[in-house]
C-alpha positions as CSV (number, residue, x, y, z in Angstrom):
1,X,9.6,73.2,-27.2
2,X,8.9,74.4,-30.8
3,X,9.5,71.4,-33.3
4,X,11.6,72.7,-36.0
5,X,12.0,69.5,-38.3
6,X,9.2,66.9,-39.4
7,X,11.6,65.4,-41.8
8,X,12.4,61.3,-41.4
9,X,15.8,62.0,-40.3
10,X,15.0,64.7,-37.9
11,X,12.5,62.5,-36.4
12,X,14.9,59.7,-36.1
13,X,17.9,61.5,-34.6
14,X,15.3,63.5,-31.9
15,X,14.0,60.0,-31.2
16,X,17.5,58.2,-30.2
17,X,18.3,61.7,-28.5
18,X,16.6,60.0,-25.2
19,X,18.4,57.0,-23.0
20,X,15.0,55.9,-21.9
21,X,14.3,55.6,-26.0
22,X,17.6,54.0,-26.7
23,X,16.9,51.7,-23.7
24,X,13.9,50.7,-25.5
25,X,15.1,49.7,-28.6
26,X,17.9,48.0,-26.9
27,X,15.6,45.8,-25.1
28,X,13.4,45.4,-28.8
29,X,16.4,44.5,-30.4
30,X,17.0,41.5,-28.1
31,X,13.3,40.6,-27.5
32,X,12.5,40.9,-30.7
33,X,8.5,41.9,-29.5
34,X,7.6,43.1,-25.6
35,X,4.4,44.5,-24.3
36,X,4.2,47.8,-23.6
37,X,4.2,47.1,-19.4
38,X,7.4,44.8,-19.7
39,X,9.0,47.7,-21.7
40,X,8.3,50.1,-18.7
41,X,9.3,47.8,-16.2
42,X,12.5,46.7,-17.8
43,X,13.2,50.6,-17.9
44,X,12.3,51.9,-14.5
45,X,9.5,54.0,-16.4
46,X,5.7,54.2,-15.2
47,X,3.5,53.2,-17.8
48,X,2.3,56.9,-18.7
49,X,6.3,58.3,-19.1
50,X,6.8,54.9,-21.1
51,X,4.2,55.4,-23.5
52,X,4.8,58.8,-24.2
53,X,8.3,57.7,-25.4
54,X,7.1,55.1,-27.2
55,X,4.6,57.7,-29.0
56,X,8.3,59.2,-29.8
57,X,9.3,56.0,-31.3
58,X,6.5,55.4,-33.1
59,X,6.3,59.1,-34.7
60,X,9.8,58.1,-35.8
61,X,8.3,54.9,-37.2
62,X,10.9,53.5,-35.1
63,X,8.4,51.0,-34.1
64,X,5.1,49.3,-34.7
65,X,2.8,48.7,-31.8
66,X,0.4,46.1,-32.3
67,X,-3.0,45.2,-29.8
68,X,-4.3,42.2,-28.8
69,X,-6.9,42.3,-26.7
70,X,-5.8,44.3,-24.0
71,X,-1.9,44.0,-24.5
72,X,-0.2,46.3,-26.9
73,X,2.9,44.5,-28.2
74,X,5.5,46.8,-29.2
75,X,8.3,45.8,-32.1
76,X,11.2,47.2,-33.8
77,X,11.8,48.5,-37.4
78,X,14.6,49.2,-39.0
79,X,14.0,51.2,-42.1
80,X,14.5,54.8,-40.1
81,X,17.8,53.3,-38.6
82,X,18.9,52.4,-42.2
83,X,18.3,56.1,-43.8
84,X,20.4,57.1,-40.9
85,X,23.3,54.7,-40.9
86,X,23.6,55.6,-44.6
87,X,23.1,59.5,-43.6
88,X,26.3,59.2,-40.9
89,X,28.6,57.1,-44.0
90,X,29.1,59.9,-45.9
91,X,30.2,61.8,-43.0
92,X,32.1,58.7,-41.5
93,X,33.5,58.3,-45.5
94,X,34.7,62.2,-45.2
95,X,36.6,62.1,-42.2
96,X,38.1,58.5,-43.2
97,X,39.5,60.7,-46.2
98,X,40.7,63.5,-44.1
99,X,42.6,61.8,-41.5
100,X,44.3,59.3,-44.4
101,X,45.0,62.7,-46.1
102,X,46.4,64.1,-42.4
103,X,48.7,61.0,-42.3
104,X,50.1,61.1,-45.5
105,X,50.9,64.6,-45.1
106,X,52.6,63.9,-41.5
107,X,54.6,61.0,-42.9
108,X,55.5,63.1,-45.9
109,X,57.3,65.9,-43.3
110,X,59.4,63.3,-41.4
């Protein structure tokens, strides 16, 4: 597959593309740090498919992994998922307009 974008949001939005990957973050937004085999195992993955989605994440900067000893502890950011949320506003801001627009317009024919 031939990787058009290397841009931040790019990366972001190609990262939470995946339900594995959402399932991840999911699981790093409620344990706020997991190891790398407790992320597979909580996802049905087998530790090579998990860590090449967490190599996803991490290309994203999604997340930080961190090793200690022999366990890599894996963490969420938030900074990616902030340039994105404000990305979507303007979008969610636009059709907010449009529709109010759409309803004054119907209300205006009755």
């Amino acid at each position: 597959m031939a990787k058009l974008f290397d841009d931040s949001l790019s990366l972001t939005f190609g990262a939470l593309a995946d339900p594995s990957r959402r399932a991840i973050m999911s699981l790093l937004q409620q344990d706020t740090s997991c190891s790398v085999s407790e992320l597979a195992e909580h996802v049905s993955l087998q530790l090579p498919g998990a860590t090449k989605h967490l190599d996803v994440l991490a290309r994203a900067e999604l997340i930080d992994r961190t090793k200690l000893g022999r366990v890599v502890s894996v963490t969420l950011t938030a900074a990616p998922l902030r340039e994105a949320r404000n990305w979507l506003a303007q979008y969610d801001a636009f059709w907010t307009g449009s529709l109010a627009k759409l309803q004054r317009h119907l209300e205006r024919g009755r």
